[in-house]
mmCIF file of the N, C-alpha and C atoms, coordinates in Angstrom:
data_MODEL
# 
_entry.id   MODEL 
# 
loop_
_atom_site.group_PDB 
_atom_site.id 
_atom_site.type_symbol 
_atom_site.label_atom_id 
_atom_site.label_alt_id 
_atom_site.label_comp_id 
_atom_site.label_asym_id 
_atom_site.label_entity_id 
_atom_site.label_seq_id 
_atom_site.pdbx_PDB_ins_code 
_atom_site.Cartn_x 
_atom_site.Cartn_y 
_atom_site.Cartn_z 
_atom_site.occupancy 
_atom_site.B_iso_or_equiv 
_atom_site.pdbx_formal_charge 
_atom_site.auth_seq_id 
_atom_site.auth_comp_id 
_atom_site.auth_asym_id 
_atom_site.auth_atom_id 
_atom_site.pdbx_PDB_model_num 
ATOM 1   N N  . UNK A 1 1  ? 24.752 57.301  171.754 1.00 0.00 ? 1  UNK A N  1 
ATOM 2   C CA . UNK A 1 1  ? 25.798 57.842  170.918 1.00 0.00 ? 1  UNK A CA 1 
ATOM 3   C C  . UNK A 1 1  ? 27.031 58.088  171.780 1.00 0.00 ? 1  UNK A C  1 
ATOM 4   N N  . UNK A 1 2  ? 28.141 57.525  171.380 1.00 0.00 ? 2  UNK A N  1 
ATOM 5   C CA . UNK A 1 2  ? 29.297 57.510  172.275 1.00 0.00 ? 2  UNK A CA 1 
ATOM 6   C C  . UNK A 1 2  ? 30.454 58.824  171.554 1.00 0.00 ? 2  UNK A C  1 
ATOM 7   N N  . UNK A 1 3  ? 30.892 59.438  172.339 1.00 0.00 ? 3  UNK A N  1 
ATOM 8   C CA . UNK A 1 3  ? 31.837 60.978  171.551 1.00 0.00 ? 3  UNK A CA 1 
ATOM 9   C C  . UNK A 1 3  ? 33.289 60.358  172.201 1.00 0.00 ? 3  UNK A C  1 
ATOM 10  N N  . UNK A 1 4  ? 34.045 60.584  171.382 1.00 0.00 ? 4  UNK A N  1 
ATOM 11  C CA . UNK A 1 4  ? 35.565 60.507  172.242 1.00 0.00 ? 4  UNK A CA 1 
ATOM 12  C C  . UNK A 1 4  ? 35.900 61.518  172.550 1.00 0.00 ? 4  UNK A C  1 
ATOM 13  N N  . UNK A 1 5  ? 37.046 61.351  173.873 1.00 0.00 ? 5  UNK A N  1 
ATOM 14  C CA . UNK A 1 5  ? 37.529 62.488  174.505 1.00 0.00 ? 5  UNK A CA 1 
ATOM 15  C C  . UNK A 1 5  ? 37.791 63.736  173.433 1.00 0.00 ? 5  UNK A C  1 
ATOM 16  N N  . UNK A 1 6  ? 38.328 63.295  172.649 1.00 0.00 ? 6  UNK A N  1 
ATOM 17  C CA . UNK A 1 6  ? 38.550 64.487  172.231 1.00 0.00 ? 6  UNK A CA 1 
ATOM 18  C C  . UNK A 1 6  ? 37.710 64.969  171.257 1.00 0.00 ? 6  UNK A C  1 
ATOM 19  N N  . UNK A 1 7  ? 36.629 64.876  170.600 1.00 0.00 ? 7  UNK A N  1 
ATOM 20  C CA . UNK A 1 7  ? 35.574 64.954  170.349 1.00 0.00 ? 7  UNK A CA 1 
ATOM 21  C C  . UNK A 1 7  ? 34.986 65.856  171.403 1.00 0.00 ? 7  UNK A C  1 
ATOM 22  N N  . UNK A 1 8  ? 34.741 64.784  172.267 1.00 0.00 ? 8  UNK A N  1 
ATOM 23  C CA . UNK A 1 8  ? 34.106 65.963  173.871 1.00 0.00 ? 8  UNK A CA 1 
ATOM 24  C C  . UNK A 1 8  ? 35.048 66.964  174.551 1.00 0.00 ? 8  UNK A C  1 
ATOM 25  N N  . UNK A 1 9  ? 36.519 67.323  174.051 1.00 0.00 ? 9  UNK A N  1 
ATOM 26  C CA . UNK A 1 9  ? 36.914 68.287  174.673 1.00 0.00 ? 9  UNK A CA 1 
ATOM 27  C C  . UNK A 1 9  ? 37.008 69.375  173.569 1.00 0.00 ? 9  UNK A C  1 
ATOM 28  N N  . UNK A 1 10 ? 37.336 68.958  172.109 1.00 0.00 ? 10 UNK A N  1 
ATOM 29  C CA . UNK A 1 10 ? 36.816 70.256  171.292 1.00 0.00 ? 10 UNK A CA 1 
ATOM 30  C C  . UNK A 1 10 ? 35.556 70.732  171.340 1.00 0.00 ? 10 UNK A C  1 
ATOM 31  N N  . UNK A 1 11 ? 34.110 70.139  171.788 1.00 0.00 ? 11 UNK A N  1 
ATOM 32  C CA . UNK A 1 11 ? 33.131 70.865  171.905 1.00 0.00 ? 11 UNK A CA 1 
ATOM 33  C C  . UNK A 1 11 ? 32.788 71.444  173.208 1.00 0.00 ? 11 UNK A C  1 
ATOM 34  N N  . UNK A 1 12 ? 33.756 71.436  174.065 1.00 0.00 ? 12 UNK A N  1 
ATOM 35  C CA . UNK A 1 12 ? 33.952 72.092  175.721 1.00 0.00 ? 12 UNK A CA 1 
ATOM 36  C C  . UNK A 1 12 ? 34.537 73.461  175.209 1.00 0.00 ? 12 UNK A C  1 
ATOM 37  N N  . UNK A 1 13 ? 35.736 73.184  174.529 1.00 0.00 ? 13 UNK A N  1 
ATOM 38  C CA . UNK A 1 13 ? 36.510 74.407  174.096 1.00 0.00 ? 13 UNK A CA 1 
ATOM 39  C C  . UNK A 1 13 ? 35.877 75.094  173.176 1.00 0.00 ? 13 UNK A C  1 
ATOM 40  N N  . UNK A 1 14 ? 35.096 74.653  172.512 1.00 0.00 ? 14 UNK A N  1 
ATOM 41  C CA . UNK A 1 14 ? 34.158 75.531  171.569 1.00 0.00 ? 14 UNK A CA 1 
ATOM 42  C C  . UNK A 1 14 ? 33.103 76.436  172.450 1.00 0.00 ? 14 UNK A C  1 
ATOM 43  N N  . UNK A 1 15 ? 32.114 75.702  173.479 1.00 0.00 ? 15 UNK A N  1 
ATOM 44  C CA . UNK A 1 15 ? 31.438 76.646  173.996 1.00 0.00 ? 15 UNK A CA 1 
ATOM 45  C C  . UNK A 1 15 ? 32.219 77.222  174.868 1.00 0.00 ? 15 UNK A C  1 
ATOM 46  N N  . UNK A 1 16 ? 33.060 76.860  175.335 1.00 0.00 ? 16 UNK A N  1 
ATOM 47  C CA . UNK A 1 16 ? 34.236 78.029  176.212 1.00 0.00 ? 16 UNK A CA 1 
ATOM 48  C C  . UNK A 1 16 ? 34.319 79.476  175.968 1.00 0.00 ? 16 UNK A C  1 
ATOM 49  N N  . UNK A 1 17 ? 35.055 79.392  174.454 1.00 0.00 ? 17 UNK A N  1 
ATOM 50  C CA . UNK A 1 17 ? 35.536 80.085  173.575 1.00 0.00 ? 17 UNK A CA 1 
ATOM 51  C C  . UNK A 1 17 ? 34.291 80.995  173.450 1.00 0.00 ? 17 UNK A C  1 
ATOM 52  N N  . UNK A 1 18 ? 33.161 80.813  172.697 1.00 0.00 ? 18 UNK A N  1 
ATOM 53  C CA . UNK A 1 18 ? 32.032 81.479  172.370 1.00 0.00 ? 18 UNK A CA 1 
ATOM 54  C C  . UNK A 1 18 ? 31.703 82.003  173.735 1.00 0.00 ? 18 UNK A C  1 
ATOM 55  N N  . UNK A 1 19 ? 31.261 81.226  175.346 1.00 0.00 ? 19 UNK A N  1 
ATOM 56  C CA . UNK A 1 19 ? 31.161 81.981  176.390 1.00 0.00 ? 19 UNK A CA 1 
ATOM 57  C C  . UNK A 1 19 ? 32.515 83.646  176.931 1.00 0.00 ? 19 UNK A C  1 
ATOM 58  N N  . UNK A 1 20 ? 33.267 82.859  176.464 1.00 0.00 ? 20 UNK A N  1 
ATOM 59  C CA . UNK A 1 20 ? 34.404 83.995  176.687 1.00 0.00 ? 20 UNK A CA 1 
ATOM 60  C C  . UNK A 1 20 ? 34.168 85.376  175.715 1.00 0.00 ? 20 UNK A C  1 
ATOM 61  N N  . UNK A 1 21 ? 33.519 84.663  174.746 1.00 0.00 ? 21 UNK A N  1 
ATOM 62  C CA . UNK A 1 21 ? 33.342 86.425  173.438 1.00 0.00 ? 21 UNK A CA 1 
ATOM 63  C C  . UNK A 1 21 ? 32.004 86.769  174.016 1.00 0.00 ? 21 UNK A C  1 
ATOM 64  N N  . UNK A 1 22 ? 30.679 86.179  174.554 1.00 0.00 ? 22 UNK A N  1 
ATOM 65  C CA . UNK A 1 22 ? 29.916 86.754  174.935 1.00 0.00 ? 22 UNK A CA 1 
ATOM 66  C C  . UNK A 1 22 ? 30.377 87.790  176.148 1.00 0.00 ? 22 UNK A C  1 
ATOM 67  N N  . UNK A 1 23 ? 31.188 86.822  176.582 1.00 0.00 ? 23 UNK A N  1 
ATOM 68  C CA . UNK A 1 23 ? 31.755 88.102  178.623 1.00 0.00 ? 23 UNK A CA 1 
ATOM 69  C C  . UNK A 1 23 ? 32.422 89.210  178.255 1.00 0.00 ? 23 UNK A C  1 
ATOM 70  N N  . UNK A 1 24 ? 33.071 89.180  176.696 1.00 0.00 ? 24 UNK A N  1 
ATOM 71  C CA . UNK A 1 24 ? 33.996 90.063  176.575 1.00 0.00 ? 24 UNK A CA 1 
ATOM 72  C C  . UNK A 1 24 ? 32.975 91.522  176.161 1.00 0.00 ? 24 UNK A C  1 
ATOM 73  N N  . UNK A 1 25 ? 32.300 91.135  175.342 1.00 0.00 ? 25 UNK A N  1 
ATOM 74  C CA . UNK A 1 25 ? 30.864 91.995  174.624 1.00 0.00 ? 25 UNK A CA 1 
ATOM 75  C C  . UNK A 1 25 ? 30.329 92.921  175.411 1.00 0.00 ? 25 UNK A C  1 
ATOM 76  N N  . UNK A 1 26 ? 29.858 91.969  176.597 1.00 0.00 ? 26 UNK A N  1 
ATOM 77  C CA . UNK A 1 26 ? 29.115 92.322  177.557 1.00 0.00 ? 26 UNK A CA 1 
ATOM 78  C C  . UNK A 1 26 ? 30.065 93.265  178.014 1.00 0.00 ? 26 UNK A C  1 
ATOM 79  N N  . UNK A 1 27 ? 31.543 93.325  179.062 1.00 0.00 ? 27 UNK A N  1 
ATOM 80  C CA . UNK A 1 27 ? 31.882 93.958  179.572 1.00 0.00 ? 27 UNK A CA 1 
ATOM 81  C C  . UNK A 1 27 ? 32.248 95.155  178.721 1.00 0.00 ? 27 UNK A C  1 
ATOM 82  N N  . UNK A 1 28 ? 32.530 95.074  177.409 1.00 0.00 ? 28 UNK A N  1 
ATOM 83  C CA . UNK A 1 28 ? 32.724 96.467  176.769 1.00 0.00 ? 28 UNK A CA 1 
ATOM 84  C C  . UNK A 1 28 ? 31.238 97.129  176.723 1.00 0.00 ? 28 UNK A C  1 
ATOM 85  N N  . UNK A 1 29 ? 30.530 96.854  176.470 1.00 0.00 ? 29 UNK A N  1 
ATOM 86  C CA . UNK A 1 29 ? 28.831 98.004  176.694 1.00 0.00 ? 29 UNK A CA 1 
ATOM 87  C C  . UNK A 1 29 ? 29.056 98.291  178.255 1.00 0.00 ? 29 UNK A C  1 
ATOM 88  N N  . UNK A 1 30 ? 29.226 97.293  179.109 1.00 0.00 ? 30 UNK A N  1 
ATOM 89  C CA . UNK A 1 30 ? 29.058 97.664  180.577 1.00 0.00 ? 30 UNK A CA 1 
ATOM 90  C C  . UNK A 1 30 ? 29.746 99.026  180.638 1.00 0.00 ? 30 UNK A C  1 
ATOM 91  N N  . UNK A 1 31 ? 31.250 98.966  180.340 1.00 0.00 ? 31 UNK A N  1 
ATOM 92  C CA . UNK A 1 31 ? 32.424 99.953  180.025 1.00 0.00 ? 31 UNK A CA 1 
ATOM 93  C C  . UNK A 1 31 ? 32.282 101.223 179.289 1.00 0.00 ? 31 UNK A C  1 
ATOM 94  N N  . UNK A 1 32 ? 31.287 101.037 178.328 1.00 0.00 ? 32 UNK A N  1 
ATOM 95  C CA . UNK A 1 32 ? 30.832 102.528 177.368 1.00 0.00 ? 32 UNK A CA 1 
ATOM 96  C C  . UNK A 1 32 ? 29.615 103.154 178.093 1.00 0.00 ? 32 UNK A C  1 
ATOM 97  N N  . UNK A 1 33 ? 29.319 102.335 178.947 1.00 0.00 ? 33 UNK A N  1 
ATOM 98  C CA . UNK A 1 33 ? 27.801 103.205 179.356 1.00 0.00 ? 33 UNK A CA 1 
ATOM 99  C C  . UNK A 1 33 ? 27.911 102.548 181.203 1.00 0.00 ? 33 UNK A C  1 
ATOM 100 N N  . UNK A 1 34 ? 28.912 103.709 181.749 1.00 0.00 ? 34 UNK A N  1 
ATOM 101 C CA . UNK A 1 34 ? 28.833 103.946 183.336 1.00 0.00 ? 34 UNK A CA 1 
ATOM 102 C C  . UNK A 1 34 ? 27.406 104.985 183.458 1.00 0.00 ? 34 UNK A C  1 
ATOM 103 N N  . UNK A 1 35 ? 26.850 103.898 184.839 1.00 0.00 ? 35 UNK A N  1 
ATOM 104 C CA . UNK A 1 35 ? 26.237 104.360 185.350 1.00 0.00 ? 35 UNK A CA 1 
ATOM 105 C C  . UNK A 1 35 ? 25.893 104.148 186.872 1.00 0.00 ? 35 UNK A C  1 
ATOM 106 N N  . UNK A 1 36 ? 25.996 105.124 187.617 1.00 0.00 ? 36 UNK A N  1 
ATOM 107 C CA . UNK A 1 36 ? 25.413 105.092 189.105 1.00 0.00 ? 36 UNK A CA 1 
ATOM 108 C C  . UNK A 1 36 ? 24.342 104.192 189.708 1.00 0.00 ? 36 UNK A C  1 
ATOM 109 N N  . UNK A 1 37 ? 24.324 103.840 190.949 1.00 0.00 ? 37 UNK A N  1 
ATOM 110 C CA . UNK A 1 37 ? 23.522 102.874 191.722 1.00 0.00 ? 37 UNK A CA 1 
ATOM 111 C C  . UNK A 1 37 ? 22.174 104.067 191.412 1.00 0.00 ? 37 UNK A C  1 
ATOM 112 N N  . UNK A 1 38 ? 21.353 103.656 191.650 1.00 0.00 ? 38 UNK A N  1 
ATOM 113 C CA . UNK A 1 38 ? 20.062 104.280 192.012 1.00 0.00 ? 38 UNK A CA 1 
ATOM 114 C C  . UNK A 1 38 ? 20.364 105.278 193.292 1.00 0.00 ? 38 UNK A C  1 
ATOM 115 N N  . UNK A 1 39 ? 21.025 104.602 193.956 1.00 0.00 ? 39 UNK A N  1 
ATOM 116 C CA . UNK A 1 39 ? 20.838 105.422 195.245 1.00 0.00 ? 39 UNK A CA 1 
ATOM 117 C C  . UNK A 1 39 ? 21.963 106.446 195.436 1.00 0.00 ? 39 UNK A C  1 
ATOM 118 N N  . UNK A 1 40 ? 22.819 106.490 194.189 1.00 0.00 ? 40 UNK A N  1 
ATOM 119 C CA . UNK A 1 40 ? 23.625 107.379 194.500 1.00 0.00 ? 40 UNK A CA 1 
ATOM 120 C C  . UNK A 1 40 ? 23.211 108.786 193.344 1.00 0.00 ? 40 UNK A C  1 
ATOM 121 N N  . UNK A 1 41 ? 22.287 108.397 192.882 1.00 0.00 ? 41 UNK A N  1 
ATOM 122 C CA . UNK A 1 41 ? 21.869 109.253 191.477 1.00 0.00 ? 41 UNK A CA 1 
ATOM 123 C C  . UNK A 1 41 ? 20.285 109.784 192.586 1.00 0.00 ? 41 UNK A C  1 
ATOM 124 N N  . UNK A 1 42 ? 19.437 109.314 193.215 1.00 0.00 ? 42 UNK A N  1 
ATOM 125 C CA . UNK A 1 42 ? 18.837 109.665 194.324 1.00 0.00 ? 42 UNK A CA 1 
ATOM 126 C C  . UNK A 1 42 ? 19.136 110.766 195.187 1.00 0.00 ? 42 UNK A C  1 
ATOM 127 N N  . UNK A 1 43 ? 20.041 110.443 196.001 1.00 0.00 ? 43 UNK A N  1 
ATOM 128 C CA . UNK A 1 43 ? 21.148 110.943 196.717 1.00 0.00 ? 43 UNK A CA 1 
ATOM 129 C C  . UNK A 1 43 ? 20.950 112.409 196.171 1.00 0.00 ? 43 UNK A C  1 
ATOM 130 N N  . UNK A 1 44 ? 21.978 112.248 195.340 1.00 0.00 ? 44 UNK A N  1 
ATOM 131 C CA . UNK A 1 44 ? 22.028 113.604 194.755 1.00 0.00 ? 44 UNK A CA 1 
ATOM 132 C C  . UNK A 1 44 ? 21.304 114.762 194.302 1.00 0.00 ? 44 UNK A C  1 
ATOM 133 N N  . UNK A 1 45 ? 20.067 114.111 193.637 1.00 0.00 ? 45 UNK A N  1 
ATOM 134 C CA . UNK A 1 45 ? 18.887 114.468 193.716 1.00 0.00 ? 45 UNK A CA 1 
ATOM 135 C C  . UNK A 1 45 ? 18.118 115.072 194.404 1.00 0.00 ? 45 UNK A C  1 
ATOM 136 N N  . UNK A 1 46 ? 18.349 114.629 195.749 1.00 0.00 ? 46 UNK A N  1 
ATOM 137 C CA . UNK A 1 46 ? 17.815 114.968 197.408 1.00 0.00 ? 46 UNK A CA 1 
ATOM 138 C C  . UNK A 1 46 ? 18.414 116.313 197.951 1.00 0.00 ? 46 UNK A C  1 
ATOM 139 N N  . UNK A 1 47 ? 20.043 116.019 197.569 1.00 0.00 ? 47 UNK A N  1 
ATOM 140 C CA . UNK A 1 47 ? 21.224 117.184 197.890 1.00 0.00 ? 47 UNK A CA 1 
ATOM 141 C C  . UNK A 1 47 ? 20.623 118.446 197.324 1.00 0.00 ? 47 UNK A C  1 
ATOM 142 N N  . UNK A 1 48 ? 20.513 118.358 195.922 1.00 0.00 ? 48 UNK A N  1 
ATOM 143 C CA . UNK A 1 48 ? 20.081 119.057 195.035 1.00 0.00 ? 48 UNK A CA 1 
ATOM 144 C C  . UNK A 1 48 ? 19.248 120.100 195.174 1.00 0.00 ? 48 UNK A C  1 
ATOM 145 N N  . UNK A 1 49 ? 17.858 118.760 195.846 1.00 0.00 ? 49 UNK A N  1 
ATOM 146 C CA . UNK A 1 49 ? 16.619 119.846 196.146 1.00 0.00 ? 49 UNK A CA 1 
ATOM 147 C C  . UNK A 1 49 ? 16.785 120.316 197.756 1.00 0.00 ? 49 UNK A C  1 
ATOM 148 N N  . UNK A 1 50 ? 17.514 119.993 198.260 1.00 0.00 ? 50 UNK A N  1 
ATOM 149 C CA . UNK A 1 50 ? 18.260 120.773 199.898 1.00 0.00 ? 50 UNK A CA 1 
ATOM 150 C C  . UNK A 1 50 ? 18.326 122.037 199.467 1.00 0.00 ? 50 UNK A C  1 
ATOM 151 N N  . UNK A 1 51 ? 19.565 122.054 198.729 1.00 0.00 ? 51 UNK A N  1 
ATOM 152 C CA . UNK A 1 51 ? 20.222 123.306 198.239 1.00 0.00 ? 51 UNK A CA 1 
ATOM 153 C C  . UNK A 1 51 ? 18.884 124.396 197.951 1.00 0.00 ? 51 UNK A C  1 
ATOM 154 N N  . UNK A 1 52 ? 18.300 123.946 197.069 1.00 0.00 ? 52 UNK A N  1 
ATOM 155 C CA . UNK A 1 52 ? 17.250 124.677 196.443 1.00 0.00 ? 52 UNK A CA 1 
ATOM 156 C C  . UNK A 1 52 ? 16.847 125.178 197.062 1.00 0.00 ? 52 UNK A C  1 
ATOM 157 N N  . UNK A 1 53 ? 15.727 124.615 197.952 1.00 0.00 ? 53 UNK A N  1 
ATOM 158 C CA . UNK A 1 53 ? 14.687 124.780 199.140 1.00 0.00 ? 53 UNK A CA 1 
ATOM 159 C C  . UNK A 1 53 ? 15.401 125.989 200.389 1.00 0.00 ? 53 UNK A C  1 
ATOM 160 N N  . UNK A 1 54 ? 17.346 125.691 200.499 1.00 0.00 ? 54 UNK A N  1 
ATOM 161 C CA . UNK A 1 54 ? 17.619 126.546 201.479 1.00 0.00 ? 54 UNK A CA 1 
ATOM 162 C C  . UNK A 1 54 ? 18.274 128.426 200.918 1.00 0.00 ? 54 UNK A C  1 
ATOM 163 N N  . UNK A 1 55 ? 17.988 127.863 199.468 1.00 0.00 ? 55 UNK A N  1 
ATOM 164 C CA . UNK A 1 55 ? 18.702 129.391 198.630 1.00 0.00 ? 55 UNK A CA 1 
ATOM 165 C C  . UNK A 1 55 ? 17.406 130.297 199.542 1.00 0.00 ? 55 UNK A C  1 
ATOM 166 N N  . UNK A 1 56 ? 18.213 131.169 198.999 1.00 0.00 ? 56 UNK A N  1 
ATOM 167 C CA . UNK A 1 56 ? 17.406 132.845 199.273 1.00 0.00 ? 56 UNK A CA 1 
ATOM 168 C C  . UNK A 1 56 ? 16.212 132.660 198.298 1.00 0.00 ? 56 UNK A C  1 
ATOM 169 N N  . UNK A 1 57 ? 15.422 133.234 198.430 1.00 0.00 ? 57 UNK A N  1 
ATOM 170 C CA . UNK A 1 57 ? 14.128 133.365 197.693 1.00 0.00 ? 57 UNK A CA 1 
ATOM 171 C C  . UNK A 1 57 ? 13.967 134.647 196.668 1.00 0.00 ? 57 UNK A C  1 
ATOM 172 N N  . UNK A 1 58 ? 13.435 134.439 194.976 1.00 0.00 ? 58 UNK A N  1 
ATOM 173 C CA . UNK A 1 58 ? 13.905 135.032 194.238 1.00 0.00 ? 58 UNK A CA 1 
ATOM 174 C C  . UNK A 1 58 ? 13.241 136.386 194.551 1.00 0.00 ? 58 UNK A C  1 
ATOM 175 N N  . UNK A 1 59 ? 13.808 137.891 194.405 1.00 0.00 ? 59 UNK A N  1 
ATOM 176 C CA . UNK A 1 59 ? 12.972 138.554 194.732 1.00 0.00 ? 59 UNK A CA 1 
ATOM 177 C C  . UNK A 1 59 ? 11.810 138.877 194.431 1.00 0.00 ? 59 UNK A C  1 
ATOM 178 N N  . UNK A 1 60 ? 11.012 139.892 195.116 1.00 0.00 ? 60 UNK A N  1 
ATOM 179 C CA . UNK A 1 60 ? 9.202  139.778 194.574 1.00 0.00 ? 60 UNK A CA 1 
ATOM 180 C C  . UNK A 1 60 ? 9.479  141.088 193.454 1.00 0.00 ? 60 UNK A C  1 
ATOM 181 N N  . UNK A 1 61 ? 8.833  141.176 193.055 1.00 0.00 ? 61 UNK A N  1 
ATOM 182 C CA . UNK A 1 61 ? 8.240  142.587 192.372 1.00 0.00 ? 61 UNK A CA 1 
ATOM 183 C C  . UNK A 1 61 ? 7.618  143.897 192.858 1.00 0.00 ? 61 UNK A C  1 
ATOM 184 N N  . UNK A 1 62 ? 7.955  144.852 193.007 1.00 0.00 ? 62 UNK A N  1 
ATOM 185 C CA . UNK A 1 62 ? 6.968  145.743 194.005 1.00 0.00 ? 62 UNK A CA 1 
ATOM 186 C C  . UNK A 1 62 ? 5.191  145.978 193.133 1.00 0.00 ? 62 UNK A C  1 
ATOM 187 N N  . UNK A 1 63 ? 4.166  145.488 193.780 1.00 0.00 ? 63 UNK A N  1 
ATOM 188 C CA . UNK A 1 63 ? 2.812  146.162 193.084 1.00 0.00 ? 63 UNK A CA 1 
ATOM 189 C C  . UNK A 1 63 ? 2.730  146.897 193.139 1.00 0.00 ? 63 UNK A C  1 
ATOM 190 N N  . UNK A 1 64 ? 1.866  147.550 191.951 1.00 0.00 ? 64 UNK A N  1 
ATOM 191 C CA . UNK A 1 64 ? 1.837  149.048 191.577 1.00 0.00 ? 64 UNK A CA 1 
ATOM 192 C C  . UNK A 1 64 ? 0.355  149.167 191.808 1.00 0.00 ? 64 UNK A C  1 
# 
């Protein structure tokens, strides 16, 4: 089956077109939903339980 050029360049520009609305899709969800590397959501995590571990200790209760 033989296509002419332009035949074969409207169906280039067609999946073009459709690839370009998929990238666009994609980057708006990417854009509504930021989120951190693993290792920086980790990280913090770690900081977190530092802090914790170096607070003062809650006081005791005296037994009666």
């Amino acid at each position: 089956m033989q296509m002419s050029d332009y035949a074969l360049a409207q169906l280039a520009n067609e999946r073009l077109a459709d690839a370009r609305e998929v990238a666009a899709r994609r980057a708006l969800v990417r854009s509504l939903t930021p989120r951190q590397p693993l290792r920086v959501r980790l990280g913090g995590l770690l900081v977190a339980l530092g802090r914790r571990l170096l607070a003062e200790p809650a006081p005791q209760r005296a037994a009666s």
